[in-house]
Biopython code that builds the backbone (N, CA, C, O; Angstrom):
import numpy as np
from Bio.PDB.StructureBuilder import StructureBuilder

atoms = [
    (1, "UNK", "N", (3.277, -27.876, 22.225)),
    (1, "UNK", "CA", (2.501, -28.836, 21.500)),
    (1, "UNK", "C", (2.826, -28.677, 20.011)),
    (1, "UNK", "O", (3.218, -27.586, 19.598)),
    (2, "UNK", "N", (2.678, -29.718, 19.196)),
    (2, "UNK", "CA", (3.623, -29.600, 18.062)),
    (2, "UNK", "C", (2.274, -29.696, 17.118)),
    (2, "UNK", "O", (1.259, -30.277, 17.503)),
    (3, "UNK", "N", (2.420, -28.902, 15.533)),
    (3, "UNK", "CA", (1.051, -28.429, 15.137)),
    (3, "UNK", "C", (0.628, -29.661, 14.590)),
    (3, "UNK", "O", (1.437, -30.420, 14.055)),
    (4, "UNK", "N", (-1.053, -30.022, 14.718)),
    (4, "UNK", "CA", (-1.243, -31.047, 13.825)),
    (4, "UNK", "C", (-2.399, -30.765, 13.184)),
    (4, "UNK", "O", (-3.068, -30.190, 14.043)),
    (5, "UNK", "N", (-3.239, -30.842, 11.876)),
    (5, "UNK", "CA", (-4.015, -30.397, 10.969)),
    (5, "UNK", "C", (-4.884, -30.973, 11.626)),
    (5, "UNK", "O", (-4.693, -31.970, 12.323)),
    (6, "UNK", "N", (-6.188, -30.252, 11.425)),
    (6, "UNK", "CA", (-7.694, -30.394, 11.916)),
    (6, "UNK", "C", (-8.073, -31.633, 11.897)),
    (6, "UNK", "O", (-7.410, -32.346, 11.145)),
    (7, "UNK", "N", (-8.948, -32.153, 12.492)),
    (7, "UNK", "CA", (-10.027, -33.231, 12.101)),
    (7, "UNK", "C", (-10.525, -32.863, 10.730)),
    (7, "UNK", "O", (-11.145, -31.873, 10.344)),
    (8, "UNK", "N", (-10.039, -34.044, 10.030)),
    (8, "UNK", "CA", (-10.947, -34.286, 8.930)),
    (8, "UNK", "C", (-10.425, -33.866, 7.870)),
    (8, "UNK", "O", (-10.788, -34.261, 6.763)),
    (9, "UNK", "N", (-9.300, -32.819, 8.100)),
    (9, "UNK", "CA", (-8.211, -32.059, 6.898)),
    (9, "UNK", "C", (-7.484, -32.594, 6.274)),
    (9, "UNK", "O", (-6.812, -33.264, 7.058)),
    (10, "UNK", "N", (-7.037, -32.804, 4.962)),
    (10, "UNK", "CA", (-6.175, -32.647, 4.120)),
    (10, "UNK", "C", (-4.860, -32.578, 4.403)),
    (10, "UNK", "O", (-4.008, -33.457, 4.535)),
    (11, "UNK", "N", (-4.811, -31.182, 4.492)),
    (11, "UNK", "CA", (-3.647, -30.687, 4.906)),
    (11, "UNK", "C", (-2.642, -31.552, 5.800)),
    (11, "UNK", "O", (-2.954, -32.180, 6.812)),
    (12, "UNK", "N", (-1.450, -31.465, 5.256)),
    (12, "UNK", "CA", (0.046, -31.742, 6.384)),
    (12, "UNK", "C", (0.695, -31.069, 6.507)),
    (12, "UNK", "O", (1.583, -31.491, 7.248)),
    (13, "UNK", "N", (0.918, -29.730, 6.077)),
    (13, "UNK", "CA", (1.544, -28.593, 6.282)),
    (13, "UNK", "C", (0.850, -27.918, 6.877)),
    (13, "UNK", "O", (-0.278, -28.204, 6.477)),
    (14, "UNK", "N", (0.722, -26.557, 8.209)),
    (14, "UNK", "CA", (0.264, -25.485, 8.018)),
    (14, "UNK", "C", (0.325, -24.396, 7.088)),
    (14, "UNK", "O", (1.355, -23.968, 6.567)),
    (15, "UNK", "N", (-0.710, -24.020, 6.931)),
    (15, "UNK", "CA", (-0.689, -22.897, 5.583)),
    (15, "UNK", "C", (0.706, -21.556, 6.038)),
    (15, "UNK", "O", (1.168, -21.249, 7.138)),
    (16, "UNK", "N", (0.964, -21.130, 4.886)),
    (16, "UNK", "CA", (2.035, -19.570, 5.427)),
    (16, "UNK", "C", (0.650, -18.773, 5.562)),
    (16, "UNK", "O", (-0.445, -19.039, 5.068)),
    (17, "UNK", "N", (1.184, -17.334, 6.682)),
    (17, "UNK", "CA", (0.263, -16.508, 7.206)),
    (17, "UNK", "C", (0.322, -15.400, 5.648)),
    (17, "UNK", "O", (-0.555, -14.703, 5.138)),
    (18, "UNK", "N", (1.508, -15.608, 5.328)),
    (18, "UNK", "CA", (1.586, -14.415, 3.793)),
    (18, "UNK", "C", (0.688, -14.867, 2.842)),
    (18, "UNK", "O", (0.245, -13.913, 2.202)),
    (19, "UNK", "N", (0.113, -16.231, 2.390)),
    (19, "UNK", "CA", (-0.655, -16.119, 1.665)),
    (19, "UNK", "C", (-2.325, -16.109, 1.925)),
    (19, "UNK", "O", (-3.215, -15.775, 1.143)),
    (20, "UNK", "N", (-2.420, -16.598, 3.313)),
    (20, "UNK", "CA", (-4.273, -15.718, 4.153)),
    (20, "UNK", "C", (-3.964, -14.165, 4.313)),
    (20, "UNK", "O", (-4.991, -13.520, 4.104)),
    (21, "UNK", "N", (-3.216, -13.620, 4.521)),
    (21, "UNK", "CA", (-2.932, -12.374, 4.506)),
    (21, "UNK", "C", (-3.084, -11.551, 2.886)),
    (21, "UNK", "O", (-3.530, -10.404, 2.838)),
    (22, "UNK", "N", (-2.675, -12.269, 1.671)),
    (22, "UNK", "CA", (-2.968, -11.946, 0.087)),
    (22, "UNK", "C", (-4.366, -12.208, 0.076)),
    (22, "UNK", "O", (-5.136, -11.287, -0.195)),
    (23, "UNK", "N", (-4.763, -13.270, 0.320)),
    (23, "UNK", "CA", (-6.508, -13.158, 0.235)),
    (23, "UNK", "C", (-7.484, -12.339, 0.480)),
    (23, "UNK", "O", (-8.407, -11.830, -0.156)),
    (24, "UNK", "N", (-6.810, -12.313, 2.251)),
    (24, "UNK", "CA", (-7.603, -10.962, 2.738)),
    (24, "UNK", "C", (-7.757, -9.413, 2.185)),
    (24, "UNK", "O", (-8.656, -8.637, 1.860)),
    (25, "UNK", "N", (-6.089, -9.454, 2.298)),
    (25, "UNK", "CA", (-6.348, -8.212, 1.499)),
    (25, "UNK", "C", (-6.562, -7.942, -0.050)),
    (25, "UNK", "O", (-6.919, -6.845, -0.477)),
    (26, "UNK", "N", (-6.331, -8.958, -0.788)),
    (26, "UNK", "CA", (-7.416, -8.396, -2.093)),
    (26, "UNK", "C", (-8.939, -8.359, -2.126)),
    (26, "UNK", "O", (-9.564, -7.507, -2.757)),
    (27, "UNK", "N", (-9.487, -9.309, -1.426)),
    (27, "UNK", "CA", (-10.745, -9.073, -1.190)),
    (27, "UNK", "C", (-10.975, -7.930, -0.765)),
    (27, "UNK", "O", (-12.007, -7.499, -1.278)),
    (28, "UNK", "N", (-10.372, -7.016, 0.134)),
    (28, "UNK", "CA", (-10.711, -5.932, 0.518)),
    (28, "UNK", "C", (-9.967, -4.383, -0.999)),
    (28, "UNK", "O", (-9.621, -3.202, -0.960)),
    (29, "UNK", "N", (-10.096, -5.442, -2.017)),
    (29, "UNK", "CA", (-9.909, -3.971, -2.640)),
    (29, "UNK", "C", (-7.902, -3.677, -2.904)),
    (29, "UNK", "O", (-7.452, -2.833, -3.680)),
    (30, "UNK", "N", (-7.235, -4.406, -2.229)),
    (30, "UNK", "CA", (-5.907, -3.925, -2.088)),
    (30, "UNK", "C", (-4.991, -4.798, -2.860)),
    (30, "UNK", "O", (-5.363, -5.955, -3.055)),
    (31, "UNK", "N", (-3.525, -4.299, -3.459)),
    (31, "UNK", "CA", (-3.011, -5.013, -3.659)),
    (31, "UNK", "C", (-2.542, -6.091, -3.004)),
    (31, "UNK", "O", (-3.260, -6.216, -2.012)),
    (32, "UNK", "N", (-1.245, -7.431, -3.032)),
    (32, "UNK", "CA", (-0.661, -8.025, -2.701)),
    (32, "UNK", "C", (-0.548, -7.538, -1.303)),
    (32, "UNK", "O", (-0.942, -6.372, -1.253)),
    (33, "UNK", "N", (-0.113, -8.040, -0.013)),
    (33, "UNK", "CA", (0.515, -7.985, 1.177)),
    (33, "UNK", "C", (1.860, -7.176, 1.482)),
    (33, "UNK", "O", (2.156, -6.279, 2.272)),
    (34, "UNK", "N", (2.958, -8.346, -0.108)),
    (34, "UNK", "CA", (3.957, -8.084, -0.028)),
    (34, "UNK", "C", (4.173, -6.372, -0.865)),
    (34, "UNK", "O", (4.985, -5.538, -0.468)),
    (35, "UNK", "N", (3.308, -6.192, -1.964)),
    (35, "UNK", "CA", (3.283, -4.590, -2.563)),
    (35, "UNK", "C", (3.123, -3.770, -1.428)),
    (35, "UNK", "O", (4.050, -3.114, -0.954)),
    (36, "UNK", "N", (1.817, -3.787, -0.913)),
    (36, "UNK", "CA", (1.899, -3.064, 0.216)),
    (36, "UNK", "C", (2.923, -2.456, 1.141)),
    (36, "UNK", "O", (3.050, -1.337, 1.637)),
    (37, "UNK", "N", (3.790, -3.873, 1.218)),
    (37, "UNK", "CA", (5.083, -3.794, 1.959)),
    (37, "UNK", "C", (5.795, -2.323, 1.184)),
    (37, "UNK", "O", (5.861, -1.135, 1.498)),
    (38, "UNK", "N", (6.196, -3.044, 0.177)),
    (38, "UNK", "CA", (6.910, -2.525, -0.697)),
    (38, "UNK", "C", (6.713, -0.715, -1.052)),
    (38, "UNK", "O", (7.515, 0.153, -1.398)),
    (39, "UNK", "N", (5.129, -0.713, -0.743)),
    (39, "UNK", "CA", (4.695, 0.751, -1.177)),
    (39, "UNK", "C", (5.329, 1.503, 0.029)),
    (39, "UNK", "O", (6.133, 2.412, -0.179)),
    (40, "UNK", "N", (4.918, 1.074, 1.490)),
    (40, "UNK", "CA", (5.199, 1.795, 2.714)),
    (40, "UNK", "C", (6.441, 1.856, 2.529)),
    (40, "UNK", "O", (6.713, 3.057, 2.539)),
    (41, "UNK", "N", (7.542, 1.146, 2.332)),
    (41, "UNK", "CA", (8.925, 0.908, 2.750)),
    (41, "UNK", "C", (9.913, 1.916, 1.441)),
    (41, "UNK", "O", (11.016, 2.442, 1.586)),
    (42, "UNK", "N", (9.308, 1.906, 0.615)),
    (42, "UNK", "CA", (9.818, 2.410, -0.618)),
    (42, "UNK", "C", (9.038, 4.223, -0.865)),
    (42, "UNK", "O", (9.402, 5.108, -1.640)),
    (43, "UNK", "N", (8.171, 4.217, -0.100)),
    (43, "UNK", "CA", (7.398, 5.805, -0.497)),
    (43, "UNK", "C", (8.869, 6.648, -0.818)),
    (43, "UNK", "O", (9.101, 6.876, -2.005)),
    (44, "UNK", "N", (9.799, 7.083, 0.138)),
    (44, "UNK", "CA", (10.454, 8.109, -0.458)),
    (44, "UNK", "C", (11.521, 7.790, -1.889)),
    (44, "UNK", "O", (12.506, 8.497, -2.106)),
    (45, "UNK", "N", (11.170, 6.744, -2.685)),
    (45, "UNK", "CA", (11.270, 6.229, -3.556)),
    (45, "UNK", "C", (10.306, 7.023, -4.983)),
    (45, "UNK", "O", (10.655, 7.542, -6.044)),
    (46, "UNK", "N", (9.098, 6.796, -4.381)),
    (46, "UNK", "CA", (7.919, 6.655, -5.583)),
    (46, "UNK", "C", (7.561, 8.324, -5.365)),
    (46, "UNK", "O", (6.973, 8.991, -6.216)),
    (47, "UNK", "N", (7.975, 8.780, -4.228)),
    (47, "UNK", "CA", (7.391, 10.398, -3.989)),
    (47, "UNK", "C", (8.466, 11.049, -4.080)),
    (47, "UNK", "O", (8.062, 12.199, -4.255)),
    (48, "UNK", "N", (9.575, 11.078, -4.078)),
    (48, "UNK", "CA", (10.670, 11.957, -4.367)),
    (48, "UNK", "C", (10.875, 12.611, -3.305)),
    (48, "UNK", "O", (9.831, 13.187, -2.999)),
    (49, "UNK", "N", (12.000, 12.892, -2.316)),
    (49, "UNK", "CA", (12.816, 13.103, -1.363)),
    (49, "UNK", "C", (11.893, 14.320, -0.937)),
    (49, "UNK", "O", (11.471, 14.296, 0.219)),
    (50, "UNK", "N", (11.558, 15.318, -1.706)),
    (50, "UNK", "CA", (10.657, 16.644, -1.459)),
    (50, "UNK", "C", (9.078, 16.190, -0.385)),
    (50, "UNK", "O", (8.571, 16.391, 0.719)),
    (51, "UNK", "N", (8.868, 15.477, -1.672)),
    (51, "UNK", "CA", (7.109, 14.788, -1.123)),
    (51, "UNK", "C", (7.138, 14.036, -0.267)),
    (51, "UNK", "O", (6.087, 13.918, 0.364)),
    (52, "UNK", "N", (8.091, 13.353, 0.072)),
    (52, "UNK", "CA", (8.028, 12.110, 0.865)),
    (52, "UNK", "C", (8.205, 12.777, 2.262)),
    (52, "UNK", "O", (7.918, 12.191, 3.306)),
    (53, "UNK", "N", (8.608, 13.815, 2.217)),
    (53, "UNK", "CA", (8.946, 14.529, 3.537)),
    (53, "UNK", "C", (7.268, 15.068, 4.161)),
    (53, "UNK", "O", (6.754, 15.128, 5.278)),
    (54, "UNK", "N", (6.981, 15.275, 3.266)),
    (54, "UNK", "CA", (5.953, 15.827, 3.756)),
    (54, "UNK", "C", (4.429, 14.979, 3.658)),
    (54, "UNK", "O", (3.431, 15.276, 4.314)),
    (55, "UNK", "N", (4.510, 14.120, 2.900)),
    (55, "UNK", "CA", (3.373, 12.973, 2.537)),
    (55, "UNK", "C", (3.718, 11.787, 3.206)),
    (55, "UNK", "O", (4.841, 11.501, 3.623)),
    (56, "UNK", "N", (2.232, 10.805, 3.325)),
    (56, "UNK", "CA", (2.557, 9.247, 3.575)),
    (56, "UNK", "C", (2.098, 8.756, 2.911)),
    (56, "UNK", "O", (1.422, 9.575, 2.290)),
    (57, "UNK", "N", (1.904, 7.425, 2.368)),
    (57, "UNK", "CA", (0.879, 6.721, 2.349)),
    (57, "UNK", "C", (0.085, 6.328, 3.373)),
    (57, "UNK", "O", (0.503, 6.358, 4.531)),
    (58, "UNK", "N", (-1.405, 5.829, 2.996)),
    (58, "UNK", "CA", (-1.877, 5.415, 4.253)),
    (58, "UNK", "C", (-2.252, 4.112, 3.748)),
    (58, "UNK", "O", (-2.069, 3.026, 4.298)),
    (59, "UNK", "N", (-3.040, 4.459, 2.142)),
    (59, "UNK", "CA", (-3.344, 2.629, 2.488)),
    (59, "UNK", "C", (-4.045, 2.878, 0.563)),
    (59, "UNK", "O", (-4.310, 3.953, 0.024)),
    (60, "UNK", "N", (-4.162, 1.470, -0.037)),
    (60, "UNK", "CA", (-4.675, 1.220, -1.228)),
    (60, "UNK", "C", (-6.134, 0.806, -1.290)),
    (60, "UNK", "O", (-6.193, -0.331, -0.824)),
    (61, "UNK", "N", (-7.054, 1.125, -1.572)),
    (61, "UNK", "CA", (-8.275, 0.042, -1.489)),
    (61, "UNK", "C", (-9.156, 0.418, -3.179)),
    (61, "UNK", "O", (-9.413, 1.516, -3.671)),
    (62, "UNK", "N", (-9.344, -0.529, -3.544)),
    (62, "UNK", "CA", (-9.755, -0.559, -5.273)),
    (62, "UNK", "C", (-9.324, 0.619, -6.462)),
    (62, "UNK", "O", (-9.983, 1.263, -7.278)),
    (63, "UNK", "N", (-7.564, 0.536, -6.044)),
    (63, "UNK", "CA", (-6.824, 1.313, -7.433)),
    (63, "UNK", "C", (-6.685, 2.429, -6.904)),
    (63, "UNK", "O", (-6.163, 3.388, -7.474)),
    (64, "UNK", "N", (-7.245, 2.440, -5.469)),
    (64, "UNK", "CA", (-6.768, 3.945, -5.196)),
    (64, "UNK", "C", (-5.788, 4.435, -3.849)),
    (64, "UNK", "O", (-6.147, 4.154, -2.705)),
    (65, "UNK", "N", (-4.595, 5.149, -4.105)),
    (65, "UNK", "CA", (-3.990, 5.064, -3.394)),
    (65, "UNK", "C", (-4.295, 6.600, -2.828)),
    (65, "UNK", "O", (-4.502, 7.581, -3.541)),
    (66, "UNK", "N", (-4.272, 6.569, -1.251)),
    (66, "UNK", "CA", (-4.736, 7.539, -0.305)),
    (66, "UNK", "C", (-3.936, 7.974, 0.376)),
    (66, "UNK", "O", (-3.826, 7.507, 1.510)),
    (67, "UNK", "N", (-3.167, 8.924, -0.018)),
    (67, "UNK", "CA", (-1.989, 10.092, 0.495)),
    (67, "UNK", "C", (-2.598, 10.975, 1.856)),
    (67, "UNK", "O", (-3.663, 11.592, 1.832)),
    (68, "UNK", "N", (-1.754, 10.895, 2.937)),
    (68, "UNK", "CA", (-2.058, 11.999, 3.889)),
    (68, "UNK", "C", (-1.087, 13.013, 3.571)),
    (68, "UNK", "O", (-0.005, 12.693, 3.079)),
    (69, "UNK", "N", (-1.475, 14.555, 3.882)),
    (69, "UNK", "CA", (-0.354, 15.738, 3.396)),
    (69, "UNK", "C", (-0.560, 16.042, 4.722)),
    (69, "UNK", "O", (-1.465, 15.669, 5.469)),
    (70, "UNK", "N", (0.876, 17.141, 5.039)),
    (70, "UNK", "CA", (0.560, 17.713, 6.666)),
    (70, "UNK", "C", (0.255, 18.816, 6.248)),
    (70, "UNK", "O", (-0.024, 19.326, 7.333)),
    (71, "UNK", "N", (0.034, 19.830, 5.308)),
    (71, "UNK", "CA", (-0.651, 20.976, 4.975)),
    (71, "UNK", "C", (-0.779, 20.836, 3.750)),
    (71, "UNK", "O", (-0.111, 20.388, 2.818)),
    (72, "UNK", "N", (-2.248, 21.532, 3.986)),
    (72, "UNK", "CA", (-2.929, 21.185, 2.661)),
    (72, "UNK", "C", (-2.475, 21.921, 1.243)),
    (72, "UNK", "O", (-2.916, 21.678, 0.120)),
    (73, "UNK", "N", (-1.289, 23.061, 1.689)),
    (73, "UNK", "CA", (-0.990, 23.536, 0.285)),
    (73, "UNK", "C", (-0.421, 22.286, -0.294)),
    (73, "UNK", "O", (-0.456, 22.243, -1.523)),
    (74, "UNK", "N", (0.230, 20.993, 0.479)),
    (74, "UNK", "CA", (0.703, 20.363, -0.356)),
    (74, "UNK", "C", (-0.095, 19.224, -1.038)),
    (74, "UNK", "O", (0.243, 18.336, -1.820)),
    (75, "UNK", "N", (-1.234, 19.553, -0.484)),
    (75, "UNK", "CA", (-2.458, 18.311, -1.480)),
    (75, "UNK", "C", (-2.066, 18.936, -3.216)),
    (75, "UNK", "O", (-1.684, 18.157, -4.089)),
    (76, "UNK", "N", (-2.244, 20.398, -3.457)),
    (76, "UNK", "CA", (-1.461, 20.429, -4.994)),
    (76, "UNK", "C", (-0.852, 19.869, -5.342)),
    (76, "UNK", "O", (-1.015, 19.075, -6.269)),
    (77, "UNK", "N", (0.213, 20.099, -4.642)),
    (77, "UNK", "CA", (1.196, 19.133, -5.268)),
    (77, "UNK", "C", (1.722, 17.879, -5.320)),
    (77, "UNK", "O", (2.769, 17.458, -5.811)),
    (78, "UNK", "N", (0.743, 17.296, -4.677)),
    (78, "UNK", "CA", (0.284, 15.758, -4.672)),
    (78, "UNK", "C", (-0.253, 15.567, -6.388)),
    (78, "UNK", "O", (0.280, 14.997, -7.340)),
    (79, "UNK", "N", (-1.471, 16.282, -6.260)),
    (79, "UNK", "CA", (-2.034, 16.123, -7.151)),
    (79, "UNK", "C", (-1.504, 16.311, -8.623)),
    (79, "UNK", "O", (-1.640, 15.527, -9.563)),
    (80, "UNK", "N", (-0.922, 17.427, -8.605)),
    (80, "UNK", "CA", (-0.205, 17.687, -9.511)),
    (80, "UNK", "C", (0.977, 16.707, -9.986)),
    (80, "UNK", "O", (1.236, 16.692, -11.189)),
    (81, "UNK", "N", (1.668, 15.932, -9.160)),
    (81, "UNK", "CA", (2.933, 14.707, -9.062)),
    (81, "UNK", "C", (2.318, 13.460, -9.291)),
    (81, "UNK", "O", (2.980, 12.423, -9.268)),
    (82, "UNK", "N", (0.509, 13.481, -9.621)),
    (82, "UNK", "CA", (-0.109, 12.444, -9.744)),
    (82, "UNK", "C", (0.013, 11.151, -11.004)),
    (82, "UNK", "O", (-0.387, 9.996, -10.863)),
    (83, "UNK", "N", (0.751, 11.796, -12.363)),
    (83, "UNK", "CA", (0.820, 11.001, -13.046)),
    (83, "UNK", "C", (2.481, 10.008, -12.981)),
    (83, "UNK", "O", (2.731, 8.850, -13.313)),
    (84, "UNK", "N", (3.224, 10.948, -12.483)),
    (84, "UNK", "CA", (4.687, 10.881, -11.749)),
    (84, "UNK", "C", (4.731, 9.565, -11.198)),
    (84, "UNK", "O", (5.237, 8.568, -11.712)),
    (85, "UNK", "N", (3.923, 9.701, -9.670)),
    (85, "UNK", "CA", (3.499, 8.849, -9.021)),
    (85, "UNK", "C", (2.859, 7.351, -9.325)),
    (85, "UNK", "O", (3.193, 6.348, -8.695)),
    (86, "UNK", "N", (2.158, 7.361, -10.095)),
    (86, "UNK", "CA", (1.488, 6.524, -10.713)),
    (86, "UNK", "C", (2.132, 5.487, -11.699)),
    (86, "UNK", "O", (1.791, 4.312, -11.833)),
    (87, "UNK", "N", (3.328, 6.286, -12.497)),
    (87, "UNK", "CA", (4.495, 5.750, -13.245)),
    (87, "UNK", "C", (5.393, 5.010, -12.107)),
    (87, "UNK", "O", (5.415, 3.781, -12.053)),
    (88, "UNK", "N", (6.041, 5.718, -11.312)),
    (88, "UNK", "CA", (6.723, 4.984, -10.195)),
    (88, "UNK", "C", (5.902, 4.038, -9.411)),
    (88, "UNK", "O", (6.331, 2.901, -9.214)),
    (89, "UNK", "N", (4.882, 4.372, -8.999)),
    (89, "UNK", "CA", (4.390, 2.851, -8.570)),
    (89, "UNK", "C", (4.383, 1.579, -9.140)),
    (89, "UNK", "O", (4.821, 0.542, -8.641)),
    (90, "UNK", "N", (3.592, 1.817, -10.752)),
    (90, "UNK", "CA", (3.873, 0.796, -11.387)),
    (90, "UNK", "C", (4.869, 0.116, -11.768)),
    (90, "UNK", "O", (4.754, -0.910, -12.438)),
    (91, "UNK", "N", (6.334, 0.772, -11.257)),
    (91, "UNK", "CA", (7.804, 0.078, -11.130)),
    (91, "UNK", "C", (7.763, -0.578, -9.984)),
    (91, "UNK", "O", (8.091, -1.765, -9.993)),
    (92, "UNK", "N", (7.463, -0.117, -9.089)),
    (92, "UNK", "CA", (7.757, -0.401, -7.558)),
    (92, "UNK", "C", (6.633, -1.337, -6.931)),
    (92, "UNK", "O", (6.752, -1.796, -5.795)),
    (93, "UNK", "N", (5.680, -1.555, -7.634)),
    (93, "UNK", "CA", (4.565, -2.632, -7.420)),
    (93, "UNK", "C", (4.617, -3.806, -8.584)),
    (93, "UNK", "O", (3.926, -4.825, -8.587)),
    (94, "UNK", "N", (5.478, -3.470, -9.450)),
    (94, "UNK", "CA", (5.754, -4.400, -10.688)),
    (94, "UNK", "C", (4.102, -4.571, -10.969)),
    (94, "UNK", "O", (3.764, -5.753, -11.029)),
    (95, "UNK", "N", (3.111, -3.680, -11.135)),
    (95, "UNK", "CA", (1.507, -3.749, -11.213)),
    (95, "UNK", "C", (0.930, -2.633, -11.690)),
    (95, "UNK", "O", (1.544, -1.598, -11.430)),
    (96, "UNK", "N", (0.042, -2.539, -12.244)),
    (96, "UNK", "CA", (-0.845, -1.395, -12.465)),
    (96, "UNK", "C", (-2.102, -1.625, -11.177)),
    (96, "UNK", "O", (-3.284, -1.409, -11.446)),
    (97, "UNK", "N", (-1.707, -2.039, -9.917)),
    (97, "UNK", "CA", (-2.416, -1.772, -8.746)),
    (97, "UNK", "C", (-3.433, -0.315, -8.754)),
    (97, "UNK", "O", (-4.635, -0.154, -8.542)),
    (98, "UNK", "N", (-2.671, 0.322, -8.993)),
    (98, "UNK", "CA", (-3.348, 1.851, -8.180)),
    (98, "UNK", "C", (-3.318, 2.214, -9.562)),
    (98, "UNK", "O", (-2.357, 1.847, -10.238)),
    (99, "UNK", "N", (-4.302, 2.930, -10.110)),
    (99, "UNK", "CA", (-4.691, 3.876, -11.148)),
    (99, "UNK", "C", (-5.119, 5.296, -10.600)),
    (99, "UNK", "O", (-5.330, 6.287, -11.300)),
    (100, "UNK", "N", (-5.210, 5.215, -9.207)),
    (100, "UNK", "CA", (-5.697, 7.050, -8.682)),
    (100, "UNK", "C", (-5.417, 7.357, -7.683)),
    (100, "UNK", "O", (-5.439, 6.423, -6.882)),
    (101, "UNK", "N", (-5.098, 8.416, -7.233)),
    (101, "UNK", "CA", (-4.314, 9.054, -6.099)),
    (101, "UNK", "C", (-5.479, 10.093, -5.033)),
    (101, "UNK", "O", (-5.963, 11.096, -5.557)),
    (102, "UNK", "N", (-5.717, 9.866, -4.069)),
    (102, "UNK", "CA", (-6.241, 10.390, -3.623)),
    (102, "UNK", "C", (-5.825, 11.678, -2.427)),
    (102, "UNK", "O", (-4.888, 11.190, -1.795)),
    (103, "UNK", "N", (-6.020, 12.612, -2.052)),
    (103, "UNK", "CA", (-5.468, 13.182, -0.595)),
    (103, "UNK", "C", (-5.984, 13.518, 0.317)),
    (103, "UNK", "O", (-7.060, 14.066, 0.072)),
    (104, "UNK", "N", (-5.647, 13.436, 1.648)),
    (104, "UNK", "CA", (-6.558, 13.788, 2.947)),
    (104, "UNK", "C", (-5.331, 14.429, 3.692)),
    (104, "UNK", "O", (-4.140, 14.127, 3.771)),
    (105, "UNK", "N", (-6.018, 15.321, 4.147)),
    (105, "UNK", "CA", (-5.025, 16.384, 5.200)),
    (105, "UNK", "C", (-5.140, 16.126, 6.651)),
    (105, "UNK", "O", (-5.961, 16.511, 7.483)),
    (106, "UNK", "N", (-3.905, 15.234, 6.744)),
    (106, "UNK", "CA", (-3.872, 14.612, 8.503)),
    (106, "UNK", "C", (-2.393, 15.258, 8.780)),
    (106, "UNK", "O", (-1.305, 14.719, 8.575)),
    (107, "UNK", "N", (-2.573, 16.144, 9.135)),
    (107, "UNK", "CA", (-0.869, 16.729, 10.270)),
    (107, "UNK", "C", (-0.439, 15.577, 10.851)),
    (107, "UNK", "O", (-1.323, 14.832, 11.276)),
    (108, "UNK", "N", (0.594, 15.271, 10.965)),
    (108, "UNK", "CA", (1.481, 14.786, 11.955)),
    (108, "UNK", "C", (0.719, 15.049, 13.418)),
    (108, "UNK", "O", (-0.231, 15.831, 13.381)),
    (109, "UNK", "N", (1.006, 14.559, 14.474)),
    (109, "UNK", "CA", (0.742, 14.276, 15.870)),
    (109, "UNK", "C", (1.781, 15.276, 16.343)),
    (109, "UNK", "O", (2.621, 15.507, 15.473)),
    (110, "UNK", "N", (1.969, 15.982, 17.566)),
    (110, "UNK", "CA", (3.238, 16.583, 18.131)),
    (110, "UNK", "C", (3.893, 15.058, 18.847)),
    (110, "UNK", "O", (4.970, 15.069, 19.443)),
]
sb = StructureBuilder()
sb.init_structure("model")
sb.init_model(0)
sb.init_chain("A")
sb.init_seg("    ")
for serial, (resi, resn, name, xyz) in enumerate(atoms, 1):
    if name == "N":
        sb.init_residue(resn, " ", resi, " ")
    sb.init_atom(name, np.array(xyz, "f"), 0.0, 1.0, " ", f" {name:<3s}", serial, name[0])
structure = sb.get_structure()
């Protein structure tokens, strides 16, 4: 069946899913869709070959970006790589999105 706009709509295009997807997620606190992208896909970028091995991202919600470590000696040095981090994001998000770094200690799964 070929798409046709609602009763009563405007619309003659369907909307793109990338820009209900930007809505959603800024309302919830987060950057862009496509940053997001960009943060997951690029981490061993913004964390440096060392950190990235051992850190993830998990997710952004109002400026704050929330690092999992697989042992917690390396929440230091999260923390410590925090202004580092924060510089490279703002390249790699072309944004001052995230202003704070957060960490939670989730191991890897076997």
């Amino acid at each position: 069946m070929p798409w046709q706009p609602l009763p009563g709509s405007d619309d003659r295009e369907p909307a793109r899913v990338a820009s209900a997807l930007d809505r959603v997620v800024r309302r919830l606190g987060a950057p862009s869709a496509g940053a997001l992208d960009d943060l997951f896909q690029r981490w061993p970028e913004v964390a440096g070959p060392e950190l990235a091995t051992r850190t993830r991202p998990l997710g952004v919600r109002d400026g704050v970006l929330v690092v999992a470590v697989d042992d917690p000696a390396w929440s230091t040095a999260v923390r410590f790589a925090e202004p580092a981090l924060l510089s490279r994001l703002r390249v790699v998000l072309q944004s001052d999105a995230v202003s704070r770094v957060e960490v939670r200690v989730r191991p890897e799964s076997p």
